[in-house]
N, C-alpha and C positions, 0 to 999 in steps of 0.2 A: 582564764580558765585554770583551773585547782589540778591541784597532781590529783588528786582523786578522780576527775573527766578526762585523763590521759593513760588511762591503766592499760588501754591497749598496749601500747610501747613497750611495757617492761615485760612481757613474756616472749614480744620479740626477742628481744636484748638476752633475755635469759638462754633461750632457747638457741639462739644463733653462735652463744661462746661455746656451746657445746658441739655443734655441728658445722662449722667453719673454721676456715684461719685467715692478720690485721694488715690492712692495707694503711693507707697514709691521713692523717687529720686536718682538717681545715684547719688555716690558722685565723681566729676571732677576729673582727672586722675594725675591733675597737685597737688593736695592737699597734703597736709604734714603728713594725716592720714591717707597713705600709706607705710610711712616708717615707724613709730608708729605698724601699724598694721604686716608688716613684724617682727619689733623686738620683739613682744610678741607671734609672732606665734612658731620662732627659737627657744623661751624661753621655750615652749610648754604651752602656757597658752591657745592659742586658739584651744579648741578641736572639734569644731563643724563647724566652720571656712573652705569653699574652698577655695583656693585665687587665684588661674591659670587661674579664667574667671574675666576680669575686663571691665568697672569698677563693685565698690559695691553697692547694694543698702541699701539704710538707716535702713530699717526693720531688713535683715539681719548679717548686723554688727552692730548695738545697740546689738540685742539682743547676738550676740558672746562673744563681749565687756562683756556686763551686767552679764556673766555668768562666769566671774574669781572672784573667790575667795580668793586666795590664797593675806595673809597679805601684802606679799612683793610688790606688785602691784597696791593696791587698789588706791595708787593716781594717777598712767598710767593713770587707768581703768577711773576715775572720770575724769579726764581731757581728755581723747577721746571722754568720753560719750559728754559732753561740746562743743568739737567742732561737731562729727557729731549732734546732736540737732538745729544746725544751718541751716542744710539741711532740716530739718521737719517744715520749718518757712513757713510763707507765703510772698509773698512780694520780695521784694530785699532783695539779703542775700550777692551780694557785686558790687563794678564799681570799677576796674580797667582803669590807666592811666597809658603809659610805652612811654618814647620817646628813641629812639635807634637812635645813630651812626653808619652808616656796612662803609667800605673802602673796596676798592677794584677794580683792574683796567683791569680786565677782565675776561671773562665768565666763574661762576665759576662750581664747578660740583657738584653731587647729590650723592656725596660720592662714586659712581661707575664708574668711568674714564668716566661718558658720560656727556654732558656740557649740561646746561638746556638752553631750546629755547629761553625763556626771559631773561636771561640775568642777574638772579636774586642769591641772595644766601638768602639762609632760613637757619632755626634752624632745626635740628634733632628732632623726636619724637615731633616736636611741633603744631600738626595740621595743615604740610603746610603750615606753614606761611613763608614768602618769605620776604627778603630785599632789596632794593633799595641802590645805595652808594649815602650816604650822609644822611640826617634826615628821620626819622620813627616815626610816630607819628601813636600806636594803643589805641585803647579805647574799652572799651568793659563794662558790664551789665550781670546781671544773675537774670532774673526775675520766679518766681516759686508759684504758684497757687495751694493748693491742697481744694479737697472737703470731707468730709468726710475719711472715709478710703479706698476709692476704684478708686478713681480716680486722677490723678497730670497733671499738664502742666507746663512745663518747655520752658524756651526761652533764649538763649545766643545770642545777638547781637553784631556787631564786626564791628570796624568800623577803615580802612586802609587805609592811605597815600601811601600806598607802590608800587611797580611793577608802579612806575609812572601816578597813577592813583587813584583816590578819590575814594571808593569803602565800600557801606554798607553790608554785609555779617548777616548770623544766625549759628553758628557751631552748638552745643550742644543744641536741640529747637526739644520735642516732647511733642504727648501726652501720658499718660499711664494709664491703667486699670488693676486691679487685680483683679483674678477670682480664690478663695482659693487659691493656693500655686505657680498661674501662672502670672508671667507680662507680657500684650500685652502693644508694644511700638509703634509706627506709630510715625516716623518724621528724624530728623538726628542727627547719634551720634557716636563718637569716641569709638573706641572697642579695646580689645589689647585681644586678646586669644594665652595663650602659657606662659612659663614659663622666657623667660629673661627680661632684664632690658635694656640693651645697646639696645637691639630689640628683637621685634620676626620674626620667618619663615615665618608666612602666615598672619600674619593679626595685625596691630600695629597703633598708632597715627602718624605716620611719612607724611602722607597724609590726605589729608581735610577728614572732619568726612563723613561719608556715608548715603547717604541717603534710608533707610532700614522699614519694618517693622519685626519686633524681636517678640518671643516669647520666656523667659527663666522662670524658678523658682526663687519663691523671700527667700526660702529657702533650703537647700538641703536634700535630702529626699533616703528614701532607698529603692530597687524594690525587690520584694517579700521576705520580710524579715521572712515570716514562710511556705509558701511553699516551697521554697527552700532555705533553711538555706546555705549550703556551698556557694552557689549563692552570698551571703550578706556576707559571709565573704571575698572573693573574689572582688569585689566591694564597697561593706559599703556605706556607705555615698553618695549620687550624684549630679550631676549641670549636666545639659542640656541647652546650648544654642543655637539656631538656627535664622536667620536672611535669609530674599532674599529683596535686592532691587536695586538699579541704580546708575551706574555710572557717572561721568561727561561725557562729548562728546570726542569719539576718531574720531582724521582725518583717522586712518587708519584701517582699518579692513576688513578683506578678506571673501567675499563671496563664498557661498555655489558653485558657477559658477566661480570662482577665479578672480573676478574682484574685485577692492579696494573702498571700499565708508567710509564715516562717518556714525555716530549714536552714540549712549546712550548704550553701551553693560550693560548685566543683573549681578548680583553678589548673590552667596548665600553663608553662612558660618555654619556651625557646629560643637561647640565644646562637647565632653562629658568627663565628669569629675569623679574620685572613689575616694574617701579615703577610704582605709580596716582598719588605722590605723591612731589614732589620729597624725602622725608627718611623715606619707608618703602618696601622690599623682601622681596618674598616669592618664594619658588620653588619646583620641583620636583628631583632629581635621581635618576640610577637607572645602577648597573654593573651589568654581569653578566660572569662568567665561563664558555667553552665551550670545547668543543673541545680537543685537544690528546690522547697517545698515539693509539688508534685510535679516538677517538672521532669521531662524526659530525661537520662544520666545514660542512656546507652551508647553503645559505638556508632551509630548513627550521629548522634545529636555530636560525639567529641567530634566526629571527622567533617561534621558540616563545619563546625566552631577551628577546626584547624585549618579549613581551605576551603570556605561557601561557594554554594553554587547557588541553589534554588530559595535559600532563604529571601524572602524580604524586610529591608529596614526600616526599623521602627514597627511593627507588629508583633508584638507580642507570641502571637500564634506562630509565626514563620520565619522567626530568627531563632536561630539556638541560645546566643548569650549574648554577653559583651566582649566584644573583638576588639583587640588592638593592636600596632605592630609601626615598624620603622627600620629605621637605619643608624648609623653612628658610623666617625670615624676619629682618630688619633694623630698628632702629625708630632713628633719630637724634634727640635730643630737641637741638637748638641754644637755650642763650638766654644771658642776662648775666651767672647767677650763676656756674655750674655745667655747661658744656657735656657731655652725656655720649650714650650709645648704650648698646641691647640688641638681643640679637640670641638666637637658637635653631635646634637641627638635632636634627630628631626620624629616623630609619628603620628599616627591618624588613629581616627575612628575608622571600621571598616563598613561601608557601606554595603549594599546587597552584592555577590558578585565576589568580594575582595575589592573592593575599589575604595582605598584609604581615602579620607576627607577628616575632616576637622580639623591640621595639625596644629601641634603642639612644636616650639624648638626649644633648642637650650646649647648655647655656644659659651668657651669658655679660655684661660690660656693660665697657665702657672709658669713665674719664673723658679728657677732653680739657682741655689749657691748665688744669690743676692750680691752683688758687690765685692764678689771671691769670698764670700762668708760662708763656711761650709754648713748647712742644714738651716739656710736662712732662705726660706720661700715664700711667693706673695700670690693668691689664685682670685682672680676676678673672672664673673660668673653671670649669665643673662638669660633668664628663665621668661617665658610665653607663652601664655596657653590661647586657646582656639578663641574665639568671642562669642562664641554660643555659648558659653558657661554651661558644658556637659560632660565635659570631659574628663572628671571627676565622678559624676552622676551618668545612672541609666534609668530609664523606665523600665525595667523590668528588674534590673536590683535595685531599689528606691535608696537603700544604704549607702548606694557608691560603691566607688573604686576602694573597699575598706577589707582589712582584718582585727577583728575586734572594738570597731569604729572608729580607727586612723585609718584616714589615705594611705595605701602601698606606695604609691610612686614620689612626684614631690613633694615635700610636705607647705609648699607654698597652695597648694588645690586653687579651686574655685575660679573664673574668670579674671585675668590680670597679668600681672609682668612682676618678676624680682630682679633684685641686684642683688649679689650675695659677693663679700670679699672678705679674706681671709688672710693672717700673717699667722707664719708660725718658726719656731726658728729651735733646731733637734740638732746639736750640734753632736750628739752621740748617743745609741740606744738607751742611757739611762736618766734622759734630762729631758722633757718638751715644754714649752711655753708656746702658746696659741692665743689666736686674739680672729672673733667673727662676726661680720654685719651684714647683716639682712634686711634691707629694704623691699616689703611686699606691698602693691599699690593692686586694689581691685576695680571690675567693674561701676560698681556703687560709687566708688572716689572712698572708700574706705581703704586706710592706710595703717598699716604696720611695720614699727621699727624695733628690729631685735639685736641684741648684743651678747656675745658670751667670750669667755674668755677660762683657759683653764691652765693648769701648770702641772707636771708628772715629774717626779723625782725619784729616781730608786737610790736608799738608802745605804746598801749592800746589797749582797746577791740574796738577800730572803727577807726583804721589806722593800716597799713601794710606797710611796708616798704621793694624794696627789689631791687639787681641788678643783674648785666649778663655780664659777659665780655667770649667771644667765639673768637677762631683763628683756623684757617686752614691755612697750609703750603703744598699744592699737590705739588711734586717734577714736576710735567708736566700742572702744571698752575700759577701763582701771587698771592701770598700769600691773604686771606682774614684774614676779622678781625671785632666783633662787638662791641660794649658798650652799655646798655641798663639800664635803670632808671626807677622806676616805684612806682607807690602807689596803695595800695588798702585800699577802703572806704566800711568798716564792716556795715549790719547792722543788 
């Protein structure tokens, strides 16, 4: 979508610095002080700390950060604090320039045996971003406004040669307001709820950011921690996030009267998060999709789609949308030999009722500090989908589980199983080397193996340096392949 089909947003933005004052910024997903905050969590340094709802916002990871004490740490600790501080800036806090090579001599796929319309190949987990074969030239800005402590505006502009076509873009561009311990967000922004890395179930960056208004906490907080004491021990700690807003335009969607039109189908997400215990997390999460061509979009039709009753599945007529929803949890095991963590995400389809069926898992374990090597980790990953090969797909949005026609959730889709493993080794915020494979095997017996591998360097405090080289081999398509170059301009 062009900045031109987003004009909505910027009379927001305009109108809100006048009548408001900035709360705290997400920090980007792509950021290095993600894996940083992973290794200190495994370590158990972070005890107040959620991390299953991303991204972070600044408020609440300074002040997690800020609250390790322990001797062994304190130069992590000082050096995170350093980078996120960057995000509390005003102004430009960086521009990005990246030129890519893709090859490739035909159509390639979306990692689930089904070939994308345009004729493109993109990066996994990367906001949708799509390649063209031959040169790629993106560009990109992170401009960020705050007033006071109660109000931010944020804007990521994006600028593409790609899919054959010249093309101004905004991913990551809202406003936001805190109201004590609540951020309301209005605008669009990449979300990842759930606990893997390779992907998650229901809701990930693997598609263009969403255009949403969000209401979550900017710290976590605990529900009646003295009326009902066992209550809190059972729960502890909590994150609440919640979002409804708009998807790009589907061609296909079937009406209440079973005829097929276009429109803008509706999206809404819920995550709910506990720690009982400072190194274990468990939770709930649930999307659903509604609305859109002529179909109903009123309060009725969201709150059947939040909690069914009378609907029946699989009819058109008597289902509101597409339901989804699950579980997750987190376990960190910290000690001296072998620092490691496991984690899992189990969900369903929801049948008439709420009665989940189809599911979907995904279980997973990263070691931490390797060998006593500090920033040396390894993540092996086991991804499943249902055997009905639907669970990506609905009859009634023919498009899928899509934004802009990537998969939201894993970007393995379609019926099948992955392996996904990862080494990456950060031995301090201004160095990453990464190395990942991806093994997806589907129903068909069609098979895809993917590789990437990247390296980030910051050359001082106002130059980044970093590259990308990515290959796919699908046994039942022409091998792709990318190269990609880039700098970033700190400031």
């Amino acid at each position: 979508m062009s900045i031109k089909q987003n004009k909505f947003l910027y009379p927001f933005l305009i109108l809100s610095s006048h009548l408001l004052q900035a709360s705290n910024i997400d920090i980007p997903l792509d950021s290095p002080i993600y894996q940083e905050v992973e290794r200190l969590e495994v370590l158990g340094e972070l005890k107040t700390l959620i991390t299953t709802t991303k991204p972070y916002n600044t408020t609440e990871l300074y002040n997690a950060i800020s609250a390790i004490t322990n001797p062994r740490y304190i130069a992590d600790k000082n050096a995170l604090l350093r980078e996120i501080s960057k995000y509390k800036k005003n102004g430009i806090v960086d521009v990005d320039l990246d030129l890519t090579y893709a090859k490739k001599s035909q159509a390639s796929v979306n990692q689930s045996g089904r070939t994308i319309d345009d004729n493109s190949a993109f990066f996994s987990n990367q906001d949708g971003i799509r390649l063209d074969d031959g040169i790629n030239v993106k560009a990109s800005g992170r401009f960020q406004y705050t007033l006071g402590e109660n109000f931010s505006i944020l804007t990521t502009p994006i600028y593409e040669n790609s899919n054959n076509q010249q093309d101004l873009q905004v991913h990551d561009t809202y406003a936001r307001m805190n109201i004590s311990n609540i951020n309301l967000t209005i605008g669009r922004e990449a979300l990842w709820f759930g606990v893997g890395k390779g992907g998650t179930i229901l809701l990930s960056n693997n598609a263009k950011p969403l255009t949403i208004a969000r209401i979550s906490n900017i710290e976590s907080f605990e529900i009646l921690p003295q009326t009902t004491p066992w209550l809190s021990n059972i729960l502890g700690k909590t994150d609440a996030d919640f979002f409804i807003g708009k998807l790009d335009r589907y061609n296909n969607i079937t009406n209440f009267d079973g005829s097929i039109s276009s429109g803008y189908p509706k999206i809404f997400g819920l995550q709910l998060t506990f720690k009982p215990m400072d190194n274990f997390q468990w939770g709930v999460y649930r999307t659903a999709l509604f609305g859109g061509g002529t179909r109903d979009e009123g309060v009725n039709v969201f709150l059947d789609a939040l909690w069914p009753s009378g609907d029946k599945d699989n009819i058109a007529s008597k289902e509101p949308g597409d339901q989804k929803g699950g579980a997750f949890l987190k376990l960190n095991i910290p000690n001296t030999i072998q620092p490691f963590t496991i984690y899992s995400e189990a969900a369903g389809e929801d049948a008439a009722g709420m009665t989940p069926y189809k599911y979907s898992f995904l279980i997973g374990t990263t070691l931490i500090d390797i060998a006593k090597t500090r920033g040396l980790s390894a993540t092996y990953e086991y991804f499943k989908t249902d055997s009905s090969d639907v669970w990506y797909q609905h009859h009634v949005y023919r498009d899928g589980y899509t934004n802009n026609g990537i998969i939201m959730g894993h970007p393995h889709g379609g019926q099948g199983e992955s392996h996904y493993i990862s080494i990456t080794h950060q031995p301090n915020m201004d160095q990453t080397i990464s190395f990942a494979y991806s093994y997806d095997k589907y129903s068909n017996d069609h098979i895809s193996n993917s590789f990437t591998a990247a390296l980030r360097k910051k050359i001082n405090n106002n130059y980044e340096l970093n590259t990308k080289f990515g290959h796919t081999n699908p046994k039942f398509d022409s091998e792709n392949y990318y190269i990609s170059m880039g700098i970033k301009v700190l400031f």
